[in-house]
N, C-alpha and C positions, 0 to 999 in steps of 0.2 A: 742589517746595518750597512750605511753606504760610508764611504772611505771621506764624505765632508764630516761625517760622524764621528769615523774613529781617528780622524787627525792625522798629519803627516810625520810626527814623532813617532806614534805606535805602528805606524807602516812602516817607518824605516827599524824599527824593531826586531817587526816581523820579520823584514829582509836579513836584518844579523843570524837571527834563529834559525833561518830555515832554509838560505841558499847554503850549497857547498863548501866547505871549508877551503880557505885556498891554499895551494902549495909552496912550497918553500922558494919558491920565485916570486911572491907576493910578501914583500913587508911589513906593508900598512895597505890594511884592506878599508873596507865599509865602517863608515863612523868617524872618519877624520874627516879633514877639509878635502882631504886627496888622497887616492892612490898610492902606494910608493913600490915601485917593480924594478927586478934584477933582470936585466936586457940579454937575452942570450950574447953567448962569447963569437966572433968572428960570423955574425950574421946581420940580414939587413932587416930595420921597423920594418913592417908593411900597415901604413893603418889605412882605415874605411870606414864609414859611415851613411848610414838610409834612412833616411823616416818613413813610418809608415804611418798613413791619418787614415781613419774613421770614415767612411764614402769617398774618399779617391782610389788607395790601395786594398784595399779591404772594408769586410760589411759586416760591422757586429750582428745583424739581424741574418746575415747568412753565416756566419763560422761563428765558435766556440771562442770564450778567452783564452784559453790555453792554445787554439791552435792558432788568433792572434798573435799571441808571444810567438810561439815556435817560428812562423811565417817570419816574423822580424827579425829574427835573429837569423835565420837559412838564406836572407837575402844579403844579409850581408857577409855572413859566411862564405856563399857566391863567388865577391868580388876578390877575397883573398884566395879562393880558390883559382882565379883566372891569374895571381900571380903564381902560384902554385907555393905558395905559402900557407905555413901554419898554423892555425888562431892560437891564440894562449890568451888573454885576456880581454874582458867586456865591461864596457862602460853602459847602464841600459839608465833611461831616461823616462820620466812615464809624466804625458801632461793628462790628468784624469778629471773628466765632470766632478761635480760635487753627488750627482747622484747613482754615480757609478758604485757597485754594492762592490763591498771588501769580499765577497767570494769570486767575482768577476778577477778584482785584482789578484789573488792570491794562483789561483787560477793562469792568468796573463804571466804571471812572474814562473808557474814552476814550469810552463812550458818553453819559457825561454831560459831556464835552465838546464831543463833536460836536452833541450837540443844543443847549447855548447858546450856541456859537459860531454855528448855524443861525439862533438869534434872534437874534444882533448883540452876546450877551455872553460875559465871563468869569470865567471860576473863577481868586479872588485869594486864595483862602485856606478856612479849616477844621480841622477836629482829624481823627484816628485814636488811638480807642482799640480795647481788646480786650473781649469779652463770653462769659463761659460759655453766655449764651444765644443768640438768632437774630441773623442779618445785621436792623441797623438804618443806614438810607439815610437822613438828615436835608440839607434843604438850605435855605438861605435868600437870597432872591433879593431887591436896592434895581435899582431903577428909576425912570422921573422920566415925569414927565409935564408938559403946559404946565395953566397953572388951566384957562383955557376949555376945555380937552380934557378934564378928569379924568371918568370915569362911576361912581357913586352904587348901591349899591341902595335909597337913603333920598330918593329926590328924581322919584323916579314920580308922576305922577298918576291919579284914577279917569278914565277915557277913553281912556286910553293905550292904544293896542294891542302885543300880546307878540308879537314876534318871534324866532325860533328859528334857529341856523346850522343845515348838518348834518341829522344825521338822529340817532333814538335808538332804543336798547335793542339795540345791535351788541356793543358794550363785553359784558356781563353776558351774552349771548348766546355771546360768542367765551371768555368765562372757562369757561360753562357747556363748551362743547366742550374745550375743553385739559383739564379735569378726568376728562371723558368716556373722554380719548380719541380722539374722533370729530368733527375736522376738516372737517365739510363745507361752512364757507365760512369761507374767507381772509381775506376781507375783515370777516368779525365778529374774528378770533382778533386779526388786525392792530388791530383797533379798541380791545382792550384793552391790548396788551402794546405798542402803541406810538400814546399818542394824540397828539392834532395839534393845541396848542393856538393858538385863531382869533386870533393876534395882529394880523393884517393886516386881517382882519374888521373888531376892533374900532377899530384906528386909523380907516380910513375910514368908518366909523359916527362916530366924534371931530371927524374932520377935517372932513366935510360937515353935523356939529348935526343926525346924526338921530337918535340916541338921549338919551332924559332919563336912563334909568338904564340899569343891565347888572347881569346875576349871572352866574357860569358853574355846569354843571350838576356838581361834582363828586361830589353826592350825589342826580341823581337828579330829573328835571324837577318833579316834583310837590314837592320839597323844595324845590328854587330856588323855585317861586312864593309857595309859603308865604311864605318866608324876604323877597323882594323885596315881597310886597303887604305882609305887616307891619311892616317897615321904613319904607313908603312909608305907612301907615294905611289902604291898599284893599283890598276883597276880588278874586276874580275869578274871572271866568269861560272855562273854556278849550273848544274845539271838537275832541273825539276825533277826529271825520273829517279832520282836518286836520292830525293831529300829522305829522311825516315820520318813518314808522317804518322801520328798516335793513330790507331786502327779509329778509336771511340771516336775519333775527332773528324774522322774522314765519313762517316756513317751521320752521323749530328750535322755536320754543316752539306751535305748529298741531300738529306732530306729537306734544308729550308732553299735550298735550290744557288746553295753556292760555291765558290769552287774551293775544295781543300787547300790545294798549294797557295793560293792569292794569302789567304785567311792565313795559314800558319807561317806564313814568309814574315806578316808585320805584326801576329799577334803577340802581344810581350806573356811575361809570367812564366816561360817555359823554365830557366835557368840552365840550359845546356852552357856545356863547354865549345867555344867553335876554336881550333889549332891551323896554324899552318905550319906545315912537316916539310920539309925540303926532301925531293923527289931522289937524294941519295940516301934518305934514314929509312929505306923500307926497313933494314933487321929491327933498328932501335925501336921502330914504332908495334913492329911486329912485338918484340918485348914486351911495351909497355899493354899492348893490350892482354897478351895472354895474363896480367899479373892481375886483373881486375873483370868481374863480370857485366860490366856496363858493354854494350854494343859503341862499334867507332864507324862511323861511314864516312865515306869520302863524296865532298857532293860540290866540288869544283876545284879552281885552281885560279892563283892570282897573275893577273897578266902584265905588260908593261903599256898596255894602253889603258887609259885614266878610265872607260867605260867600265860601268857596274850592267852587267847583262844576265840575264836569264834565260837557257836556251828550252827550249819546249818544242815538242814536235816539230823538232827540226828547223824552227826560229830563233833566231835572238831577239829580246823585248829588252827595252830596260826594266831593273829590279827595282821594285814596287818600294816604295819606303817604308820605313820602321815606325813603331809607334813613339814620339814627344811629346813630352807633358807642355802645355800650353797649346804647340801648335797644333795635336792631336787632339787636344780636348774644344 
C-alpha cells in the first residue's frame, strides 16, 4: 500500500500511535493545530532547521528510509550541537510522492525517532503533505541552552587555536563508494548515511569554558573556517599535516589519483565540531576532553591577518573553498 492510498488522516494516526510519548514539558502534542511547550527556566531557545530532498542531500536508491529519517534528523542535531545546546523538541515535516509505500514512511518516521530520542528529544508535531516531485525530509529542532554555556561562531579571537572532533573526508568518500557500488570501507559509507552529531563533545567543551567559539562542519572544514574567522573578523592559518583525515578516505581518493587533504578540506557531510580554544584554556580543554571518547586535534590557529592559508610542506597556499549549494552545484 502506498501512503496516496492510505491517506494523510491514517498517517497522522499512525504517528499518534507509535512515536514516543512526550514528557511533562510537552502540553499539547500531535493532533492539534500546534504544539504547546514549557520553555525551560532561566535558559536560552536555540532553534534550527534543514531540509533534506531526494537527489540533492540524499539518494533513496542508495540508503534505507529509516536511515533517511535518522540522517535528517542528526543534521540538524548538528547545528544545536555547535551551540552546544540541548534538543528537547522536533517538529518533522514530510512532503511524500503519492507512490511512496507506507512501509517506506513508517520506516522514515521511526528512524527519525530513534535518533532524537538518542539525543534526549521529541518529535511534537509537523505536517504531511503530498509532492509530484521528490521525497522532501524538513525538520526543525528548539533546544535551550544556559547563557554562560551558549557557543558563537562570532566571538573567536586571532590567537585562538582550532580544534577539530573526529576525523574528515569519510562522509564524501563513503557517498563516493555507495554511488560506485564499491564498498570497500564501512566505516566511510557509515559516515555518510548515518552521521554522529558531537553533542556530548560540545557540552563539555561548554561545561569546562574551553571553547570561545564552535562551527560544525556541515559544509566542509575549509567552509567552516571561512565562515567562523569572518564571523569572528580573523584570518587563519591551518596545518595540513595535522588535519585527522578518515584512513578509508585517504586509501579511496590515493587510488583514483587524488589528493586526500584537497578532497576532505571542501567535502561536506562530515559533521565535525571545529572550536576555537584560547591558548590560555589548555587545563579547561584538557577537561573537557578526558570526559568524552571522541579524538580533539589541533590543526591551526586564528590570526590577525584577514588571510585564510593552508600551510603544506613548508608553503603557505590559500585554503581551497568549501562546498555551496548553487554555486557548488
Amino acid at each position: 500500500m502506498t501512503v496516496g492510498e492510505r491517506g494523510e488522516h491514517a498517517l497522522i494516526e499512525w504517528l499518534r500511535r507509535h512515536l514516543p510519548a512526550p514528557g511533562p514539558d510537552v502540553l499539547v502534542s500531535i493532533g492539534d493545530d500546534a504544539a504547546v511547550l514549557r520553555a525551560p527556566r532561566n535558559a536560552y531557545l536555540v532553534q534550527t532547521t534543514d531540509t533534506v530532498v531526494d537527489g540533492v542531500h540524499v539518494s533513496s536508491r542508495l540508503m534505507t528510509p529509516e536511515a533517511i529519517g535518522r540522517r535528517a534528523v542528526a543534521v540538524n542535531l548538528s547545528d544545536i550541537a555547535a551551540m552546544a545546546a540541548r534538543p528537547d523538541w522536533l517538529l518533522l515535516s514530510l512532503v511524500l510522492p503519492d507512490h511512496c509505500p507506507v512501509a517506506a514512511f513508517e520506516a522514515l518516521v521511526t528512524g527519525a525517532a530513534d535518533t532524537a530520542r538518542a539525543a534526549g528529544a521529541t518529535i511534537v508535531g509537523g505536517n504531511i503533505t503530498r509532492t509530484s516531485g521528490p521525497l522532501v525530509v524538513d525538520v526543525t529542532v528548539t533546544g535551550h541552552v544556559r547563557p554562560r554555556r551558549l557557543l558563537r561562531r562570532d566571538t573567536a579571537r586571532a590567537g585562538d587555536e582550532l580544534w577539530l572532533t573526529g576525523s574528515i573526508g569519510g562522509a564524501a568518500a563513503g557517498l563516493a563508494m555507495l554511488e560506485a557500488g564499491d564498498i570497500r570501507d564501512a566505516a566511510c559509507v557509515t559516515r555518510y548515511t548515518t552521521p554522529l552529531p558531537r553533542l556530548r563533545e560540545a557540552w563539555a567543551m561548554a561545561r569546562d569554558g574551553a571553547a570561545r567559539a564552535a562551527i560544525d562542519l556541515s559544509d566542509g572544514l575549509a567552509d567552516a573556517v571561512r565562515q567562523l574567522a569572518a564571523a569572528s573578523g580573523t584570518g587563519a592559518r591551518l596545518d595540513a599535516s595535522a588535519l585527522p583525515l578518515e584512513p578509508g578516505a585517504i586509501t579511496w581518493q590515493q587510488a583514483r589519483g587524488r589528493d586526500p587533504v584537497h578532497e576532505a578540506l571542501h567535502a561536506s557531510d562530515d559533521y565535525e565540531l571545529l572550536f576555537a580554544v584560547s591558548p590560555k584554556a589548555g587545563g579547561r580543554l584538557r577537561a573537557a576532553r578526558a570526559s568524552v571518547a571522541t579524538p580533539f586535534t589541533r590543526i591551526g590557529v586564528l590570526t590577525t591577518q584577514p588571510a585564510l592559508v593552508l600551510h603544506r610542506d613548508g608553503v603557505d597556499t590559500p585554503l581551497p573553498t568549501g562546498f555551496e549549494h548553487f554555486v557548488s552545484a
